[in-house]
N, CA, C and O of each residue as an XYZ file, in Angstrom:
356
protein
N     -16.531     38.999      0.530
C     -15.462     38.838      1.466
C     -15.656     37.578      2.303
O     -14.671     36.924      2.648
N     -17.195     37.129      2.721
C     -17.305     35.985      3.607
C     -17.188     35.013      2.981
O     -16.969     34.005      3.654
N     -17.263     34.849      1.581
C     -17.111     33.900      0.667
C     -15.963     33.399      0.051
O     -16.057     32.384     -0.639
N     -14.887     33.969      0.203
C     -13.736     33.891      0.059
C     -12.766     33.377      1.094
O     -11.678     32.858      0.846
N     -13.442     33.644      2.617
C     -12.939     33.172      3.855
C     -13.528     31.510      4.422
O     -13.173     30.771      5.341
N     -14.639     31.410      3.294
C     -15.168     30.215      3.432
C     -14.437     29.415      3.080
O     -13.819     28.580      3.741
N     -14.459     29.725      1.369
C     -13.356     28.511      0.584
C     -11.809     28.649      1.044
O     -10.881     27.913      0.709
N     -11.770     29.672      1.815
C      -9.930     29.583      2.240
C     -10.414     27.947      3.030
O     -10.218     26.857      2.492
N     -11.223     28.201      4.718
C     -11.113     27.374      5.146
C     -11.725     25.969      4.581
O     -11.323     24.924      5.091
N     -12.604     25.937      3.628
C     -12.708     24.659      2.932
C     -11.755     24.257      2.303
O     -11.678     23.044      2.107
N     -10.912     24.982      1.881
C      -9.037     23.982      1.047
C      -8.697     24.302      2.040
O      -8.436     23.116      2.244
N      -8.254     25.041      3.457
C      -7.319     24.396      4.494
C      -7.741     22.556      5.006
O      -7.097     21.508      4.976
N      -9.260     22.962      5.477
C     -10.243     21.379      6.031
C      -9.618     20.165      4.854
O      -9.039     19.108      5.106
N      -9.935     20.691      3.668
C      -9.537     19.456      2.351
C      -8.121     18.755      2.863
O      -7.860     17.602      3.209
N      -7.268     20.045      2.751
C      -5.919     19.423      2.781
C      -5.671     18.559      3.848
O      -5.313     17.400      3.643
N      -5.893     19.205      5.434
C      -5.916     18.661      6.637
C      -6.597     17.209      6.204
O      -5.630     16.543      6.574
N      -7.301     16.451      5.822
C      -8.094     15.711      5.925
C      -7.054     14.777      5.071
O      -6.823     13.696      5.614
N      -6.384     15.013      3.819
C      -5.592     14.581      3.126
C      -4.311     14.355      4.009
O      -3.698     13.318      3.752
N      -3.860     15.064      4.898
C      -2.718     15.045      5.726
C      -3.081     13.739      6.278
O      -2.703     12.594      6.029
N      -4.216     14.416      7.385
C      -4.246     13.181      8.307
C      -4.815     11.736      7.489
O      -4.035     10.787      7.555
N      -5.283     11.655      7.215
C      -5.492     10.324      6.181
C      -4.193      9.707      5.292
O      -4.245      8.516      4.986
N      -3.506     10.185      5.048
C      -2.135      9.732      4.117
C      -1.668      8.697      5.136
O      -1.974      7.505      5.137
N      -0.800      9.398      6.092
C      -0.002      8.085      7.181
C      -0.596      6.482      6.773
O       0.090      5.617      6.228
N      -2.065      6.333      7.190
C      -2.635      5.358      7.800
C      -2.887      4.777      6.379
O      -2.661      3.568      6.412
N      -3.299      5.224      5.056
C      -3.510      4.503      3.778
C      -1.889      4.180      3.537
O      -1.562      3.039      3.862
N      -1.117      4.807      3.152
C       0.383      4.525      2.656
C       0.790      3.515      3.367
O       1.647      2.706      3.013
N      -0.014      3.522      4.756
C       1.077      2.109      5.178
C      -0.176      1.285      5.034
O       0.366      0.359      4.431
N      -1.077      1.016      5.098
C      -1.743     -0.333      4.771
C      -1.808     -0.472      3.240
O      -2.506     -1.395      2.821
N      -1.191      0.299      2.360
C      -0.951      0.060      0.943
C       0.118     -1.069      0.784
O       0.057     -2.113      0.134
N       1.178     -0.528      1.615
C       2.774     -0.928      1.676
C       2.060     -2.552      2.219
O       2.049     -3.553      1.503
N       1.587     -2.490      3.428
C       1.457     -4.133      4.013
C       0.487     -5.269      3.354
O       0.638     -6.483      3.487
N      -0.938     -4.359      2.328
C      -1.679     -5.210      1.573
C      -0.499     -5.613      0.497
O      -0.272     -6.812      0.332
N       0.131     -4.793     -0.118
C       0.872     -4.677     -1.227
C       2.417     -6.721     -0.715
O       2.923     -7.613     -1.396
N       2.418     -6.367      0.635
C       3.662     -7.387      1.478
C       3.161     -8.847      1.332
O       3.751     -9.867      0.977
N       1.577     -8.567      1.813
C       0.828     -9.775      2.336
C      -0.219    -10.410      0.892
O      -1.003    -11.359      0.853
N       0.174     -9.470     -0.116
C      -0.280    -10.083     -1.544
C       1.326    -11.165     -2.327
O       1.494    -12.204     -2.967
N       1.927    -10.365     -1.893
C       2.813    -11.218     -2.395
C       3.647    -12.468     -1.792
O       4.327    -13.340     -2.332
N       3.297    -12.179     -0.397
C       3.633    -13.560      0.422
C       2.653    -14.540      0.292
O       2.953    -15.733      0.246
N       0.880    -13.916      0.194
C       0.085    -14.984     -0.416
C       0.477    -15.545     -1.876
O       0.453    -16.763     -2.053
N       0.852    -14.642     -2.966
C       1.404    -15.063     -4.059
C       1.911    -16.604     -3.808
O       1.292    -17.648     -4.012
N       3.346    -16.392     -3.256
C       4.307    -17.084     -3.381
C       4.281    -18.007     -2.515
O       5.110    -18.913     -2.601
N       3.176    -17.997     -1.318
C       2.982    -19.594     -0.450
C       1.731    -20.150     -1.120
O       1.337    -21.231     -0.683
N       1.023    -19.564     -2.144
C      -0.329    -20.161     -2.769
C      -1.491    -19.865     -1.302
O      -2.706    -19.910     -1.498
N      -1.172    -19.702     -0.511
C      -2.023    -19.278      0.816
C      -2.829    -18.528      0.229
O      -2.332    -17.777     -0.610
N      -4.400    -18.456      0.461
C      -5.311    -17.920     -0.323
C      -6.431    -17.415      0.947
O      -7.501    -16.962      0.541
N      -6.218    -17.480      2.438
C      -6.937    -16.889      3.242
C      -7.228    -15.674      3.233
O      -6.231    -14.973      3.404
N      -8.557    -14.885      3.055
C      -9.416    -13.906      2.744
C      -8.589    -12.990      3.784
O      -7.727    -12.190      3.420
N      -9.141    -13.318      5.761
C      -8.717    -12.518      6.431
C      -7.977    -11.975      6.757
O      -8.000    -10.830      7.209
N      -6.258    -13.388      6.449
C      -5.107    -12.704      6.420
C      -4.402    -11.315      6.121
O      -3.506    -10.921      6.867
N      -4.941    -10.351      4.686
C      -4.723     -9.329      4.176
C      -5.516     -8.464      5.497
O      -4.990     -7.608      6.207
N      -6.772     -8.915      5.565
C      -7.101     -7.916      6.144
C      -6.979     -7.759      7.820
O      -7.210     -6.688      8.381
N      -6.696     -8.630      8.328
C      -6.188     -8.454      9.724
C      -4.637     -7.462      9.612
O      -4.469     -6.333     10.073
N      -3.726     -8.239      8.915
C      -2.166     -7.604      8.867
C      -2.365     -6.270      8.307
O      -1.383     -5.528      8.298
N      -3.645     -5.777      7.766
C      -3.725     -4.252      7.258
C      -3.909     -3.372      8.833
O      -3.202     -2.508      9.352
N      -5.367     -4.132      9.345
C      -6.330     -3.546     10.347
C      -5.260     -3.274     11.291
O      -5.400     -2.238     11.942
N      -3.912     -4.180     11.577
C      -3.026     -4.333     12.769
C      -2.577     -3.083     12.469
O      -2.972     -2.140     13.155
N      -1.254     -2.776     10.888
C      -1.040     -1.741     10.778
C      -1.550     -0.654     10.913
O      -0.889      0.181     11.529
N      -2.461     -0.393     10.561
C      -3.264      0.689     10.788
C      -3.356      1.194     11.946
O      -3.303      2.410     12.131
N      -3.506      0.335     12.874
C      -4.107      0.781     14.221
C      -2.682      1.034     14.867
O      -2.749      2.236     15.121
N      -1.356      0.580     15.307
C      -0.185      1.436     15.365
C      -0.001      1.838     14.646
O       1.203      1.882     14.896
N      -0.098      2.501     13.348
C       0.114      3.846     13.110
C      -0.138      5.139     13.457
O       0.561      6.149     13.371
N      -1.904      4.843     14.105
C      -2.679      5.681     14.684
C      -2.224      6.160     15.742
O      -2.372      7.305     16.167
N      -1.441      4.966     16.372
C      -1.105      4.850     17.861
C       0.476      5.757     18.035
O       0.773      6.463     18.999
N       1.317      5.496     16.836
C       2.418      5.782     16.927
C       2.371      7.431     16.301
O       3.158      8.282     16.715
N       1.462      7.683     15.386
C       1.184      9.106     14.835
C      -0.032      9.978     15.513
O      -0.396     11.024     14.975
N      -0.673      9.472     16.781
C      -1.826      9.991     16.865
C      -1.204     11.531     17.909
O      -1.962     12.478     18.119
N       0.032     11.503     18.362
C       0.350     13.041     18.976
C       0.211     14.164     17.424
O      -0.523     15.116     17.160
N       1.010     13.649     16.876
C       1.124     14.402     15.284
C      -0.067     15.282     15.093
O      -0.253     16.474     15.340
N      -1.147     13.935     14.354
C      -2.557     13.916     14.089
C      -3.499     14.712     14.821
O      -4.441     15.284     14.273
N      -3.190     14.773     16.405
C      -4.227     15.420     16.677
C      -3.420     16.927     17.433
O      -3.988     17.682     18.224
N      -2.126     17.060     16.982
C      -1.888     17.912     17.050
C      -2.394     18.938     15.897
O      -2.654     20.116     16.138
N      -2.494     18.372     14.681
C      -2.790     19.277     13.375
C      -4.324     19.990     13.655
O      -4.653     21.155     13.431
N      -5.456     18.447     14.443
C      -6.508     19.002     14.410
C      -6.446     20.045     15.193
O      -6.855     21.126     14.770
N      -5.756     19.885     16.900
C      -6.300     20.886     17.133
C      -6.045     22.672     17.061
O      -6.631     23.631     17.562
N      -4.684     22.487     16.036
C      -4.078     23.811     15.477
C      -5.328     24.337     14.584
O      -5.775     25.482     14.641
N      -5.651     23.644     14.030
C      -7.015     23.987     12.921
C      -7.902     24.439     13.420
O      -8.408     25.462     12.958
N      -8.346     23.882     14.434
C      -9.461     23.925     15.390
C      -8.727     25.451     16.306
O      -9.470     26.421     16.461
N      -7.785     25.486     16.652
C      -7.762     27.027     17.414
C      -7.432     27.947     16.083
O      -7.774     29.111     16.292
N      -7.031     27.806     15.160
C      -7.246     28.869     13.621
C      -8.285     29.415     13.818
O      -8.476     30.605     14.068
N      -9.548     27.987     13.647
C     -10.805     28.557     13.276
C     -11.325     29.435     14.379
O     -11.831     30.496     14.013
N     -11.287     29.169     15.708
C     -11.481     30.274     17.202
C     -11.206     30.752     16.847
O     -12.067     30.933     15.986
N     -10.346     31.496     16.624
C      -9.681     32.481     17.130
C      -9.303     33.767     15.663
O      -8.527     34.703     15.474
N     -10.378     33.070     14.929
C     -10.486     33.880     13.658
C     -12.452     34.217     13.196
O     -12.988     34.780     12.241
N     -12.863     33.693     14.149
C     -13.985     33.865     14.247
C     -15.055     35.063     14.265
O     -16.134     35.280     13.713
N     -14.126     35.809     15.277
C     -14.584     37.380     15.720
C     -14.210     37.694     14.312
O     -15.212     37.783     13.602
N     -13.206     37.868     13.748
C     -12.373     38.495     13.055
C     -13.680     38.419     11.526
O     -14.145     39.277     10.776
N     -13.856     36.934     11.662
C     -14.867     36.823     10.395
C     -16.204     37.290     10.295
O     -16.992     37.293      9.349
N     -16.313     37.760     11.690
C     -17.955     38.252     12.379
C     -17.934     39.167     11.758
O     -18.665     38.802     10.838
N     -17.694     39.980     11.562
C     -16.857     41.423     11.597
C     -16.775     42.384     10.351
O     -16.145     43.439     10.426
């Protein structure tokens, strides 16, 4: 029975982790994916460029999704409380 309540919450943790991680890759996919092809087509070949215009995105996304984000954690986080006794048990 405790073993079964384990792996529940190890594929809830998996997924959560997949949730919150998606936002922030999909969009620095979308902007490496912008800033490859604007290097393409100006021959511009600067290393940091990609990776600054990623690091920027990224970080408002965080900023613009982080109520979301840490709303999920801390729903997860009162699951696991408040199911605790229950798993003692």
């Amino acid at each position: 029975m405790f073993s079964t309540q384990i792996s529940e919450l190890a594929y809830q943790s998996l997924l959560l982790i997949l949730i919150l991680s998606g936002p922030p890759i999909v969009i620095s996919m979308a902007f490496g994916l912008f800033v490859a092809i604007f290097q393409a087509a100006t021959q511009i070949q600067e290393q940091t460029l990609s990776f600054t215009v990623k690091l920027v995105a990224v970080i408002l996304t965080i900023m613009v999704m982080g109520g979301f984000l840490s709303a999920q954690i801390l729903q997860f986080s009162n699951n696991i409380f408040q199911n605790f006794f229950k798993w003692g048990t």
